[in-house]
C-alpha positions as CSV (number, residue, x, y, z in Angstrom):
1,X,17.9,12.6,18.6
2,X,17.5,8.8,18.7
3,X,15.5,7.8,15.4
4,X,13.0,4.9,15.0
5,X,14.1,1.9,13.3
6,X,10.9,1.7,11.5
7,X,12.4,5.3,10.1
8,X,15.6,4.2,8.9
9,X,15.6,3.0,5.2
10,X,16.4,-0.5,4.0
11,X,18.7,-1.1,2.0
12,X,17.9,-2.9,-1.7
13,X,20.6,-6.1,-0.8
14,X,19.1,-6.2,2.6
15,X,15.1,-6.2,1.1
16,X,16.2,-8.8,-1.4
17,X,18.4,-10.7,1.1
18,X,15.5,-11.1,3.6
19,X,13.1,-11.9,0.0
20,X,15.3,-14.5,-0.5
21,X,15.5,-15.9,2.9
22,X,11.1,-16.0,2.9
23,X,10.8,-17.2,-0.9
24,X,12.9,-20.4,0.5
25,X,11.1,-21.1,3.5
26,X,7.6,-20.7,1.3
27,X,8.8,-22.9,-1.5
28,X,10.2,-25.6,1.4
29,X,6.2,-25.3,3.4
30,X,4.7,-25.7,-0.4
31,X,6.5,-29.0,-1.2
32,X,5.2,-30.4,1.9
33,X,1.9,-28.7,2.5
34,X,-0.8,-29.0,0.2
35,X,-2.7,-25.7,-0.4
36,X,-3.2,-23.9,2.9
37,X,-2.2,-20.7,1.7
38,X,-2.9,-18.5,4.2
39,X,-1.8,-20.9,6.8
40,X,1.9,-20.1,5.0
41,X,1.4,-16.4,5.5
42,X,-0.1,-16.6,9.2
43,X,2.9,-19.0,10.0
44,X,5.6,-16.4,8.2
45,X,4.5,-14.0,9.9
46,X,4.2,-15.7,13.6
47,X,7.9,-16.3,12.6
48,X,8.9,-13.1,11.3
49,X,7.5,-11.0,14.4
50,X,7.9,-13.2,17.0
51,X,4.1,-13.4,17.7
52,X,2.6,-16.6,18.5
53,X,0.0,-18.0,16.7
54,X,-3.7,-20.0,17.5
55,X,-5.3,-21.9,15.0
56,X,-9.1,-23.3,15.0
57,X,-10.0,-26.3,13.0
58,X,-10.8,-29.6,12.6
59,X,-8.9,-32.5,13.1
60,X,-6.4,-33.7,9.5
61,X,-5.8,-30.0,8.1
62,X,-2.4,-30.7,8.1
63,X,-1.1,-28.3,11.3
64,X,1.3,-30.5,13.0
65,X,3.0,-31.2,9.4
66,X,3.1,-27.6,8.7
67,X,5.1,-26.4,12.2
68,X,7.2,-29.5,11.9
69,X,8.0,-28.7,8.2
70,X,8.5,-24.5,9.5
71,X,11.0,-25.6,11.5
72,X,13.0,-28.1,9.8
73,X,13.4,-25.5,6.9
74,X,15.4,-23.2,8.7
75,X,16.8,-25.8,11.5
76,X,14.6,-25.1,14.2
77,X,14.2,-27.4,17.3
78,X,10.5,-28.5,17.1
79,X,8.6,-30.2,20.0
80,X,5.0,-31.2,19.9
81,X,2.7,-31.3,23.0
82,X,-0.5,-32.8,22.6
83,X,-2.8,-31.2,25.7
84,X,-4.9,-33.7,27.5
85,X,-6.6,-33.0,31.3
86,X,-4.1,-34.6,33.4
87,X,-1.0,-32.5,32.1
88,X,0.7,-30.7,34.6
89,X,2.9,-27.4,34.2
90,X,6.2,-29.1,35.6
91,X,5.5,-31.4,32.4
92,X,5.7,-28.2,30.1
93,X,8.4,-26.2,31.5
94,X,10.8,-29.1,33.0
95,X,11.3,-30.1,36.5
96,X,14.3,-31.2,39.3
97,X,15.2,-34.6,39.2
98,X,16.8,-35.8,42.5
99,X,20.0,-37.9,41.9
100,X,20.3,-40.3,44.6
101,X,24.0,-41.6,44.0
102,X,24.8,-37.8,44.1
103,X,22.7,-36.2,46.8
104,X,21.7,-33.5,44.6
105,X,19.4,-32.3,41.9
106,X,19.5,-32.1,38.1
107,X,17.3,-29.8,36.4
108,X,15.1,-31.3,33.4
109,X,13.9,-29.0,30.9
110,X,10.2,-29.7,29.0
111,X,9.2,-29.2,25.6
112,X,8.7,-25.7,26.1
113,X,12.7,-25.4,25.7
114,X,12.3,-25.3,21.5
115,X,12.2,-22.9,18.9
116,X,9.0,-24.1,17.5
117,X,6.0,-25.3,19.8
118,X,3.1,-26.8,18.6
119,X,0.5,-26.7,21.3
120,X,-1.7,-29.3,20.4
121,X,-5.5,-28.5,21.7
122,X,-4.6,-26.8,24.3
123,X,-8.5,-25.9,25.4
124,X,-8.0,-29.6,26.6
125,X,-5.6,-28.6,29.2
126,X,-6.5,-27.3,32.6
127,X,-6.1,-24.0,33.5
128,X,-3.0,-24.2,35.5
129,X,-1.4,-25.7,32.6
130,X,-2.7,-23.3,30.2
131,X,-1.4,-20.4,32.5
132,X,1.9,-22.3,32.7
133,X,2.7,-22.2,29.1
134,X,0.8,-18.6,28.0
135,X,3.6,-17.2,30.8
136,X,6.0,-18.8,29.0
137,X,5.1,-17.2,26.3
138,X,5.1,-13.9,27.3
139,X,8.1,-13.9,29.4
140,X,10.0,-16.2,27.2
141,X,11.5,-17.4,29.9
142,X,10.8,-20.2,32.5
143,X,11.6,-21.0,36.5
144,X,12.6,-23.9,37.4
145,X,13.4,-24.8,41.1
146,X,14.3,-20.6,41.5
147,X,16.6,-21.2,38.6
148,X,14.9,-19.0,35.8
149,X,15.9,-20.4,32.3
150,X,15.4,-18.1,28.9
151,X,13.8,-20.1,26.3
152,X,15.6,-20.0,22.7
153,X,15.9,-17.0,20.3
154,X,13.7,-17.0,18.0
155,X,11.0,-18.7,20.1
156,X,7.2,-19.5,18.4
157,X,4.5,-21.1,19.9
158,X,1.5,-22.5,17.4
159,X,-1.4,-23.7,19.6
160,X,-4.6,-25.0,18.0
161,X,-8.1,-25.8,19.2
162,X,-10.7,-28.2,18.5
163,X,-13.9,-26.3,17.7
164,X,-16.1,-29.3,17.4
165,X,-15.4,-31.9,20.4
166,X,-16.0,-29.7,23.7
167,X,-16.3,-32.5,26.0
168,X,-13.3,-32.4,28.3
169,X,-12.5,-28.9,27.6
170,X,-11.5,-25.8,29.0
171,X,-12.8,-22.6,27.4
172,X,-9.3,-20.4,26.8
173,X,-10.0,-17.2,29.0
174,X,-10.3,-14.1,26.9
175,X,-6.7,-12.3,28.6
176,X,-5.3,-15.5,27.2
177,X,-6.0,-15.7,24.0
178,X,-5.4,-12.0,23.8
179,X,-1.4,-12.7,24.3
180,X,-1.4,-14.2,20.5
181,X,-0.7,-12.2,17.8
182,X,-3.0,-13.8,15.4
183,X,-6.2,-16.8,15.4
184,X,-6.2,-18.2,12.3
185,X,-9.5,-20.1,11.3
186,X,-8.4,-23.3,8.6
187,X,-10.6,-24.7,6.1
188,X,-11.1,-28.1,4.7
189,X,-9.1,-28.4,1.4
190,X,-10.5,-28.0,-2.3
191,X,-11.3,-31.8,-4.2
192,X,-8.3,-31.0,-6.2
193,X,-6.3,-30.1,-3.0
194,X,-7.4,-33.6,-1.3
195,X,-6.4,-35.6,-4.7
196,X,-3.1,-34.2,-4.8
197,X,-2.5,-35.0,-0.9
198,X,-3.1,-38.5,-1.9
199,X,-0.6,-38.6,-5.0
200,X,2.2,-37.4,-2.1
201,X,1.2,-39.9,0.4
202,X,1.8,-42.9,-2.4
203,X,4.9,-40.6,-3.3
204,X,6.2,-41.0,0.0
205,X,6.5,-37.2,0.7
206,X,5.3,-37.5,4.2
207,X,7.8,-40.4,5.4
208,X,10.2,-39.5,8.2
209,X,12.8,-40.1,6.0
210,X,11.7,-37.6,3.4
211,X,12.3,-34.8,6.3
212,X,12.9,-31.3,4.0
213,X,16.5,-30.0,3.7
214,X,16.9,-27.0,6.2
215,X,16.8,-23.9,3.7
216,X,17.6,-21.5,5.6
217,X,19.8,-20.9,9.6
218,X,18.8,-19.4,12.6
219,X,20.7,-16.5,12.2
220,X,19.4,-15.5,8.8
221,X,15.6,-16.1,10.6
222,X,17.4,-13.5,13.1
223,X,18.2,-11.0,10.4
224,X,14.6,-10.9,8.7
225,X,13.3,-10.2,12.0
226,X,15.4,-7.2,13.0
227,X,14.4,-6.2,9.1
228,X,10.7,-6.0,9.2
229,X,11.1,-4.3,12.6
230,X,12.3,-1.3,9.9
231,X,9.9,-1.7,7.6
232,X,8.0,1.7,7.0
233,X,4.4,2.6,8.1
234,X,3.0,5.8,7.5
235,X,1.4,7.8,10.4
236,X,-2.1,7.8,8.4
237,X,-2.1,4.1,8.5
238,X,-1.3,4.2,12.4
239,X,-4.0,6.0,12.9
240,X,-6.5,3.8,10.5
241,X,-5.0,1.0,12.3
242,X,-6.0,2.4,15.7
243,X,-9.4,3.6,14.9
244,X,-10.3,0.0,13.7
245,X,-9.8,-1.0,17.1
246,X,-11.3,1.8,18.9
247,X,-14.5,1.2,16.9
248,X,-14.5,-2.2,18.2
249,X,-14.8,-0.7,22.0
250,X,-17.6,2.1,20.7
251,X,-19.3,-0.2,18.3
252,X,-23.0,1.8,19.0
253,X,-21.3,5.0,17.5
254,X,-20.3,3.6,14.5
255,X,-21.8,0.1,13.0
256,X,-25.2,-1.2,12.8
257,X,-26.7,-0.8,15.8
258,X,-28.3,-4.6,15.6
259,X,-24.8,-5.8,15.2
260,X,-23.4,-3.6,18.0
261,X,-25.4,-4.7,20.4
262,X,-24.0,-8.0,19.9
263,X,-20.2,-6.7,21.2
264,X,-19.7,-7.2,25.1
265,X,-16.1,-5.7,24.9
266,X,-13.8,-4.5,22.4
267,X,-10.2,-5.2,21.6
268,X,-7.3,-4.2,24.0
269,X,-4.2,-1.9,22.8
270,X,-2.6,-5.1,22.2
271,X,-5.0,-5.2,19.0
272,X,-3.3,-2.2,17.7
273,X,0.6,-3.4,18.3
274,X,-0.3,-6.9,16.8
275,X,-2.0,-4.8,13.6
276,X,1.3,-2.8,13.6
277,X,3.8,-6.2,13.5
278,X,1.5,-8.3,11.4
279,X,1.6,-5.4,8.7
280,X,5.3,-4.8,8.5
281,X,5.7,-8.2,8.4
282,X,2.7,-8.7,5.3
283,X,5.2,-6.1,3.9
284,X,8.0,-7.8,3.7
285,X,6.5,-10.8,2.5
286,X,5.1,-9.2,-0.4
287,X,8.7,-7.6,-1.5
288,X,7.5,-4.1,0.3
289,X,9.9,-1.7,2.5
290,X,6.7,-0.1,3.6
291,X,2.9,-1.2,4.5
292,X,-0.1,-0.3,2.5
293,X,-3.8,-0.2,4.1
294,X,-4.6,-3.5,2.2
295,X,-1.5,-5.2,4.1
296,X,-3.7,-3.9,7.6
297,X,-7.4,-5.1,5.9
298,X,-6.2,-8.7,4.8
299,X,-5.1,-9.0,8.8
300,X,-8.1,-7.7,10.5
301,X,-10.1,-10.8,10.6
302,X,-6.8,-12.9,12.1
303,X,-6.0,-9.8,14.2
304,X,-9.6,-9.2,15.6
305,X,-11.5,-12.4,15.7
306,X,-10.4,-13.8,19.5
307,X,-9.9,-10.0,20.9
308,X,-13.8,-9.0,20.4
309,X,-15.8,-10.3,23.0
310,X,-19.3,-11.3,21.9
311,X,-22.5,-11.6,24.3
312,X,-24.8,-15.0,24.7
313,X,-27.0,-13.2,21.9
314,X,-24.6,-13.9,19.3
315,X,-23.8,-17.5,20.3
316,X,-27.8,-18.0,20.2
317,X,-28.3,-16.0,16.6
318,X,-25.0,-17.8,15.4
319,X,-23.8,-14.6,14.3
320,X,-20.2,-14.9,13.5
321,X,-17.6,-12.5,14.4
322,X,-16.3,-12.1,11.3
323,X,-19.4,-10.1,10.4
324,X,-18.4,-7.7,13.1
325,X,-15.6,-7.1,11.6
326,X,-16.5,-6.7,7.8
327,X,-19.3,-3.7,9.3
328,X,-16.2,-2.4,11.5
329,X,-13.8,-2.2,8.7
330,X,-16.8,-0.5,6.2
331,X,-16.8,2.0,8.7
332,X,-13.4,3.3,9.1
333,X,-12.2,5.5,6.0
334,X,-9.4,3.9,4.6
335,X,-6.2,6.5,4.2
């Protein structure tokens, strides 16, 4: 009988090798990035799992230098694209150049082609483009004149949105944003956060020539994946996992009924796999061979928050959807 890999034990060398491995990367983001804390987890655990990433903020919170300083800690190629309206998918994925003197083509590959890609504001690409890149994403491959190309192992993409300049924009459709693993919402810094970003700008931290020592290879990235894919989840937490999500779809049944008639739609089974990666993953990162229902409660909001689908009411009653999530989780009996 063919047994699970999230069944088979880990080894102590193999938890403390992949510990080791994490514990550099962190220590590599903290030098660079001021604060952001949870940005370091979300990040670790896009990387981890595979999952891509969307983050929501304002514009200076330090995103680009945190998936620029991800990568060059464990030698990644890194390409930025900064979304505007006029970008076209062939400017994404690559194109065929014809070569004159030779009578033939040459294929040119885009951005995409890296093991980290920051997305930059990509609600300020068109649709086409957007739909260019999220298949990308999910097929981690690309076609290219009939010539289909796979993209790197291990692939990320981080994408971020501008929440407060929506002129020129196009909204992200909900199937979309449901192909990322995780939303992440970032925060401005604390006053003592903002002082110390100041001491490393006149320290000269962030010149290009103070680019961080790689701290880690590709193929020890490789190993930690394959690990947390074995990390242990109990059956009771599956099942706490999955009846968070399938209160989001029967919210009347189970939440304040105020509150419920707020939720148009509920979150798709791809909710439930991306609670079941992001865990293992937490796992791992906290020194664990096996996930605890805190590890699933600390994720919901990052899990959740662009797979419930709130009606015009909310939007007019500035009810966040974080709220729907906090009545959600006090319903569900934790295991």
């Amino acid at each position: 009988m063919l047994q699970s890999t999230a069944t088979v034990r880990i080894e102590a060398a193999d938890l403390q090798a992949a510990q080791r491995v994490l514990a550099a990367i962190s220590r590599s983001f903290e030098a660079k990035v001021v604060g952001q804390t949870r940005l370091r987890e979300t990040l670790l655990i896009g990387l981890v799992t595979g999952g891509h990433v969307l983050l929501e903020s304002v514009p200076g919170l330090a995103k680009t230098t945190a998936a620029q300083t991800l990568a060059d800690s464990v030698s990644a190629a890194f390409h930025r694209i900064q979304c505007t309206p006029d970008l076209l998918p062939s400017d994404i994925v690559g194109t065929q150049i014809y070569d004159a003197a030779k009578g033939t083509f040459t294929t040119q590959l885009g951005p995409v082609h890296a093991n980290i890609v920051l997305l930059d504001e990509i609600n300020r690409s068109s649709a086409k483009t957007q739909s260019a890149m999220l298949e990308a994403m999910q097929e981690r491959q690309t076609s290219i004149g009939g010539e289909v190309i796979p993209l790197p192992d291990p692939f990320l993409v981080l994408a971020t949105q501008n929440p407060i300049e929506q002129e020129g924009t196009y909204q992200l459709p909900e199937a979309q944003m449901d192909r990322f693993l995780l939303k992440d919402v970032l925060d401005y810094p604390t006053p003592a956060e903002e002082a110390e970003i100041i001491r490393r700008i006149d320290a000269g931290v962030f010149l290009p020539e103070a680019k961080p020592t790689a701290v880690a290879s590709l193929d020890e990235l490789r190993m930690v994946q394959q690990l947390v894919k074995r990390i242990y989840m109990d059956p009771a937490i599956v099942r706490y996992l999955v009846g968070l999500v399938y209160v989001t779809r029967h919210a009347g049944q189970y939440i304040d009924p105020r509150l419920a008639t707020l939720v148009e739609f509920g979150a798709s089974p791809r909710a439930s796999i991306a609670f079941s990666q992001a865990a293992r993953a937490l796992a791992l990162l906290q020194g664990r061979d096996h996930v605890i229902p805190e590890d699933v409660k600390s994720l919901a909001h990052r899990v959740l928050r662009h797979r419930i689908i709130l009606g015009f009411e909310a939007v007019a009653e500035q009810v966040p959807v974080e709220s729907i999530i906090d009545a959600i989780l006090a319903s569900v009996q934790t295991p």
